[in-house]
C-alpha positions in Angstrom: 121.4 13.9 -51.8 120.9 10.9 -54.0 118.4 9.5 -51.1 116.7 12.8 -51.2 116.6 13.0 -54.6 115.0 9.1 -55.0 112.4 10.2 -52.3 111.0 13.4 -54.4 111.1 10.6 -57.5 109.0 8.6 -55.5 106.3 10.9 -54.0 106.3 12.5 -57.6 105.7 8.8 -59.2 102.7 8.4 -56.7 101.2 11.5 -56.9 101.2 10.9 -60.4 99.7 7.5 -60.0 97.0 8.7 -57.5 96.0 11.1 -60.4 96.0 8.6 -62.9 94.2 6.1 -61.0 91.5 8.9 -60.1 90.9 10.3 -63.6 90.7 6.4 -64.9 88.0 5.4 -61.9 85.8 8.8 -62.8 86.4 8.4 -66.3 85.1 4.5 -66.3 81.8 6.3 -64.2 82.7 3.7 -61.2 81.6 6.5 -58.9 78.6 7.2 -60.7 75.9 5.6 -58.1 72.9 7.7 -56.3 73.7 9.0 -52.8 71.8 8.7 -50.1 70.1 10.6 -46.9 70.4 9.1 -43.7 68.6 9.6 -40.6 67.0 7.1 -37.4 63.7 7.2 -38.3 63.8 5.5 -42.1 67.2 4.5 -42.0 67.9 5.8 -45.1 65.9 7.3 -48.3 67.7 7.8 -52.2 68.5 11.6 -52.5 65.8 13.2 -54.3 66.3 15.1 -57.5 69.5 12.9 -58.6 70.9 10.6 -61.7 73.6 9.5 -63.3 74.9 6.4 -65.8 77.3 4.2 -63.6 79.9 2.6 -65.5 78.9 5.1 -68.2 76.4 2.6 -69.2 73.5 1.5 -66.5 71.6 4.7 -65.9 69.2 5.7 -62.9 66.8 8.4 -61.9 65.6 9.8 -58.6 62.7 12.1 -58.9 62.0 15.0 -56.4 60.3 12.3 -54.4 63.0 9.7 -54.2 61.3 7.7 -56.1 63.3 5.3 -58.5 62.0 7.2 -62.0 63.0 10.5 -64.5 59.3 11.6 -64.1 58.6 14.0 -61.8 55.8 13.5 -59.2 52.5 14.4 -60.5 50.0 12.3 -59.5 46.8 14.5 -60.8 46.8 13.3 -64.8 46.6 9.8 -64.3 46.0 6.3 -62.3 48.5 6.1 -59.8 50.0 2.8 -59.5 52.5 2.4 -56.5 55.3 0.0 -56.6 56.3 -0.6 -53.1 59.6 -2.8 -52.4 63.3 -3.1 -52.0 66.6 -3.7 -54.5 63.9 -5.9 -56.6 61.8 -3.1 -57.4 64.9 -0.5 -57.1 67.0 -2.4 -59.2 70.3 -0.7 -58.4 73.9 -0.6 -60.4 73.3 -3.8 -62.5 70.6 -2.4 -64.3 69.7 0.1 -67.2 67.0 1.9 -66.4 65.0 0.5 -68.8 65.6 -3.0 -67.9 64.4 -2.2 -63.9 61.0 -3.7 -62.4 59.3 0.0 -62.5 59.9 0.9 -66.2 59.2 -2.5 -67.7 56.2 -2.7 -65.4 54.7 0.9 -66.7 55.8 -0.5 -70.7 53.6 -3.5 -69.6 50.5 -1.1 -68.3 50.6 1.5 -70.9 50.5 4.9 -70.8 47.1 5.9 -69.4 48.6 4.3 -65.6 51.5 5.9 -64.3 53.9 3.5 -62.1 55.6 5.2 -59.4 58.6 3.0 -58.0 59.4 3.2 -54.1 62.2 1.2 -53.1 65.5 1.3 -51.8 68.3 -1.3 -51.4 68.0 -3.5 -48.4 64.5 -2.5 -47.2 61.9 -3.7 -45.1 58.3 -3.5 -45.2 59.3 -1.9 -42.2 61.4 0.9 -44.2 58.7 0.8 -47.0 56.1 1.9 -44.4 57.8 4.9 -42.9 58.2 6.5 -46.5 54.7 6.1 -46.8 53.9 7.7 -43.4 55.9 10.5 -44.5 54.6 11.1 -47.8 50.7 11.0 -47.3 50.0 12.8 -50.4 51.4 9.9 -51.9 49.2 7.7 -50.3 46.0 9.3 -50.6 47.3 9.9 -54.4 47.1 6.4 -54.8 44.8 4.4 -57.3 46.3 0.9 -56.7 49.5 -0.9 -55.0 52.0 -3.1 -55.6 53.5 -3.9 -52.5 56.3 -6.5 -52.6 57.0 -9.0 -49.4 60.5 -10.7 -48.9 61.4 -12.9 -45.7 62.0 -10.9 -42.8 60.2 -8.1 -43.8 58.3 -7.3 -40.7 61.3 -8.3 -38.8 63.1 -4.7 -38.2 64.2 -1.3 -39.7 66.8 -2.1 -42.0 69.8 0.2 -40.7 72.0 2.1 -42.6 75.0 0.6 -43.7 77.8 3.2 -44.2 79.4 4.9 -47.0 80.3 1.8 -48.5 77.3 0.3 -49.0 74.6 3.5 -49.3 76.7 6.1 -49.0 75.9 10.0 -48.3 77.8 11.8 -50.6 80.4 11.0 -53.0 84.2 10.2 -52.3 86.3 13.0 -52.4 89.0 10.1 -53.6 87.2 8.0 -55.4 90.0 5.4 -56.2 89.9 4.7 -52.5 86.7 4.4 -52.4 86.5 1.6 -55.1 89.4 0.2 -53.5 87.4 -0.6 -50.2 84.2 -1.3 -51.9 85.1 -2.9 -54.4 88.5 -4.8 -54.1 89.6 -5.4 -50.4 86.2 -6.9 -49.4 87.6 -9.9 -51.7 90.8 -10.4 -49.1 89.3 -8.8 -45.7 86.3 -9.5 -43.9 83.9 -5.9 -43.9 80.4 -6.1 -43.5 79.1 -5.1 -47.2 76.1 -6.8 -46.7 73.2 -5.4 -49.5 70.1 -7.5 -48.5 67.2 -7.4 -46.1 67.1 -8.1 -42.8 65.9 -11.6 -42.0 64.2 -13.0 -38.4 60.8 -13.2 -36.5 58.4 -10.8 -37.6 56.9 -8.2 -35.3 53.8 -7.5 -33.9 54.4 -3.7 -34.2 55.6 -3.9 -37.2 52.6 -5.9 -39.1 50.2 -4.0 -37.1 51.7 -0.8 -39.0 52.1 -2.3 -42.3 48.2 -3.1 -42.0 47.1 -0.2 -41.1 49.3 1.7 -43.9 47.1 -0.7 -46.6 43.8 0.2 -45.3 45.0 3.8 -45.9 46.4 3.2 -49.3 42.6 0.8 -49.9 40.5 3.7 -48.3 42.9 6.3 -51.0 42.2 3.8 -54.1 38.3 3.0 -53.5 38.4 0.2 -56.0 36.7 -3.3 -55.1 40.7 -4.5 -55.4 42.8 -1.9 -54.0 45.6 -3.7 -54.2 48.5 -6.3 -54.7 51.0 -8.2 -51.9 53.3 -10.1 -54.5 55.8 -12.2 -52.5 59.6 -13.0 -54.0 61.7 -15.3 -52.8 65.5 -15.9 -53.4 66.9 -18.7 -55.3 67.3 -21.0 -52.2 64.0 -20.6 -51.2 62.4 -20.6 -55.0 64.2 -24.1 -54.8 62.8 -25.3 -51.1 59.5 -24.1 -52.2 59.5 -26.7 -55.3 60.0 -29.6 -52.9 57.1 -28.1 -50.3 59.1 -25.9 -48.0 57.3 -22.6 -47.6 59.2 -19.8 -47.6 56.6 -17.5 -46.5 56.7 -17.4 -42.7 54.0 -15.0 -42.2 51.7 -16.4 -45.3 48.5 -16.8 -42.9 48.8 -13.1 -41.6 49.5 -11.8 -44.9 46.2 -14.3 -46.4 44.8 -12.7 -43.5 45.3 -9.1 -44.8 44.8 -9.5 -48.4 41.2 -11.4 -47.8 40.5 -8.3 -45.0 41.0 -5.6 -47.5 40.1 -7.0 -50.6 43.8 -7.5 -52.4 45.2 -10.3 -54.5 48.3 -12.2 -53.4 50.8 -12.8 -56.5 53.1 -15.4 -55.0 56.0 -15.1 -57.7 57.6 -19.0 -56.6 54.2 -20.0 -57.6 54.1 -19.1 -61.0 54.8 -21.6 -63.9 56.4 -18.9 -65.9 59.4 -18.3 -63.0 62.2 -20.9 -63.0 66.3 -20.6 -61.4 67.2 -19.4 -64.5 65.3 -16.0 -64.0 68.3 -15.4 -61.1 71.3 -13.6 -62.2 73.1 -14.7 -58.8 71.1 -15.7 -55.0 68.7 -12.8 -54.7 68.2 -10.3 -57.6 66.2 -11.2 -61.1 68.5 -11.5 -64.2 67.1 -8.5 -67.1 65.1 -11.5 -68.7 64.0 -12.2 -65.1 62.5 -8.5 -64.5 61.0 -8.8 -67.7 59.3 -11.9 -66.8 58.3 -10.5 -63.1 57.1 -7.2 -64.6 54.9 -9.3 -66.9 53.4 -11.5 -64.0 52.7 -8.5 -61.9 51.4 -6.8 -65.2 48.9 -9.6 -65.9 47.6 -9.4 -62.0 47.2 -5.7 -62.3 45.1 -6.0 -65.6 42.5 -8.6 -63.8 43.0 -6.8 -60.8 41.5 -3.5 -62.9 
């Protein structure tokens, strides 16, 4: 009876805890991240029509077109500005909303261009290009781009990672789930990798992205359609002060951007970006997106 009795005291004690530990994680907004759709052909796309504040403080948007903004898609009232890229121009958990690449960029602008962000975590150019090929109304709605390049970016699709990483719906228990994304990746060895793929770039693959910027130049019109800006992490910001390029496929991109009429804003380049603008090896600090948005801002201006 007594062991009986200890066992009920125990499932009772962790049922309790299980509550506790549930209502605290929801309550803190831990769980409070955008969701994802998965499929083959784009890996995976930001749910549309979504938001939220994680940690009750860092709030994001997804319109009805997945793209990283509150505003909902209506391309007809002004200049269409799209701002192509990955986590950079996404931003992601770190970030309030107003401290991302896409809202600073359209504070920059003004309000008679509209900035439409397209980006998720961990993409490609490869990635970047199939959104694009399945929104052509998007495409031929565009005035001018911002397309940004990373190493690796014509290298391959970049999967999908899981429910840990980009997941598809939210945890039913979502103190496991911070558990595993959050904590045991500290002791055990998953693959919680958040970054783009790296490697040899593709034939395919830049053949596509080409032909998806004489689309977006042929949808503009303008003498300069365009703008490839190319970011590298903080290792490579660093080789590239002593001479090392970190640009593998500088010469095809030159080759694109003189072809079509676009300007290359090389952000490792600029005398205004330094290490401190990197809040860890990858992703811009908020003074860091301020200073990128003002870079890319300044190019867009001559550019227009």
């Amino acid at each position: 009876m007594k062991i009986k009795n200890a066992l009920q005291r125990m499932l009772v004690a962790g049922a309790c805890l299980l509550l506790i530990s549930e209502l605290a994680v929801r309550w803190i907004g831990l769980v409070d991240f955008p969701i994802y759709t998965v499929d083959s052909g784009i890996g995976y796309l930001p749910a549309p029509n979504q938001s939220g504040k994680f940690l009750n403080k860092n709030a994001w948007y997804f319109n009805g077109r997945s793209m990283a903004t509150d505003v909902p898609w209506n391309p007809g009232n002004k200049r269409n500005l799209l701002l192509i890229g990955n986590s950079i121009v996404m931003g992601g958990n770190a970030y309030d909303q107003p401290d991302k690449l896409g809202p600073l960029l359209q504070a920059q602008l003004g309000l008679q261009i509209a900035v439409w962000p397209i980006a998720a975590g961990a993409w490609s150019n490869v990635n970047e290009n199939v959104y694009l090929q399945r929104n052509p109304d998007v495409v031929q709605a565009s005035n001018f781009f911002v397309w940004e390049y990373m190493h690796g970016g014509f290298s391959q699709l970049s999967p999908d990672r899981g429910q840990y990483v980009f997941p598809s719906e939210k945890p039913v228990l979502a103190s496991w789930y911070v558990l595993r994304r959050y904590v045991l990746p500290k002791f055990i060895e998953f693959n919680m990798n958040e970054l783009p793929p790296t490697g040899l770039s593709n034939r395919d693959n830049v053949r596509q992205f080409e032909n998806m910027v004489a689309r977006l130049c042929a949808a503009s019109g303008a003498k300069t359609p365009g703008i490839l800006f190319l970011y590298p992490g903080r290792d490579e910001y660093m080789g590239m002060q002593k001479g090392v390029d970190y640009v593998p496929d500088r010469k095809e991109l030159e080759r694109i951007a003189t072809r079509y009429g676009l300007k290359i804003v090389d952000v490792a380049s600029q005398a205004e970006w330094s290490l401190e603008m990197y809040r860890e090896g990858t992703h811009p600090t908020v003074e860091g997106n301020k200073m990128l948005a003002g870079i890319l801002a300044k190019a867009v201006r001559q550019a227009l």
